[in-house]
C-alpha positions, -999 to +999 in steps of 0.1 A: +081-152+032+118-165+026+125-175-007+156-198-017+168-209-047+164-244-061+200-248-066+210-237-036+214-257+002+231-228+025+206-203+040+230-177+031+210-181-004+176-172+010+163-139+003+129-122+012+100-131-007+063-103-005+040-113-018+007-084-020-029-093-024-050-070-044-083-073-030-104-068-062-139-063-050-132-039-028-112-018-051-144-023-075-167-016-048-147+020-040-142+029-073-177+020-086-194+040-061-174+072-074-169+089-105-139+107-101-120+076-088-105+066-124-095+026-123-059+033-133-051+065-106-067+043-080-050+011-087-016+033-092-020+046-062-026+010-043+005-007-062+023+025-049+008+023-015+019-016-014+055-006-023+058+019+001+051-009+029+077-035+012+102-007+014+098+003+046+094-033+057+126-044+046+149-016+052+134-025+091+116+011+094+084-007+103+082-042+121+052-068+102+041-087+133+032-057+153+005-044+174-026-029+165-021+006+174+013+000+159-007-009+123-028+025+126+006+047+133+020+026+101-007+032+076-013+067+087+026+074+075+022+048+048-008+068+035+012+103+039+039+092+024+020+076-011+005+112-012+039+130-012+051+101-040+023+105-061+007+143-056+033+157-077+025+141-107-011+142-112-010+114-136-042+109-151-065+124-126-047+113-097-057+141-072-092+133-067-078+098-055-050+112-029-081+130-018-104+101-009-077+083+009-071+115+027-107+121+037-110+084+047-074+081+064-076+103+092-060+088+124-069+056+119-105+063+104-112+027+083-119+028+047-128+000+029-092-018+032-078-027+001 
């Protein structure tokens, strides 16, 4: 999305507006079916996951419209690169989660999306 503020006529104003969906049921349906997936590791490692994508997205290192092999490639690195972010810290049981996604994340292998 663009955003612009009120105030302001000139497109020079507008600025890019993300907006991320947090598909709740799905994130209860993974984490209820395991009991080493802690609520707070898994939804830290989601936000995180989210962010990397915003990041990469606007610093142009990965295109939004794009194809669907081009998707896999992106949340394959996406995915990688939330491990490396998180891994080191081990926050509250975080390893068993970076685990799950890797198990379920392997060239393109579909988990249930969140």
């Amino acid at each position: 999305y663009h955003g612009k503020p009120h105030d302001r006529a000139l497109p020079s104003a507008s600025f890019d507006f993300y907006r991320v969906c947090l598909q709740d049921h799905n994130i209860l349906k993974v984490q209820g079916g395991r009991r080493d997936l802690g609520l707070f590791p898994l939804l830290l490692y989601i936000v995180t996951h989210e962010l990397v994508h915003l990041v990469r997205f606007s610093q142009f290192l990965a295109r939004f419209e794009a194809s669907e092999a081009e998707k896999l490639q992106e949340e394959t690195r996406v995915h990688r690169l939330t491990g490396k972010i998180l891994e080191p810290f081990n926050y509250m049981n975080m390893l068993p989660v970076i685990r799950y996604y890797e198990d379920h994340w392997q060239g393109g292998l579909q988990y249930a999306h969140l």
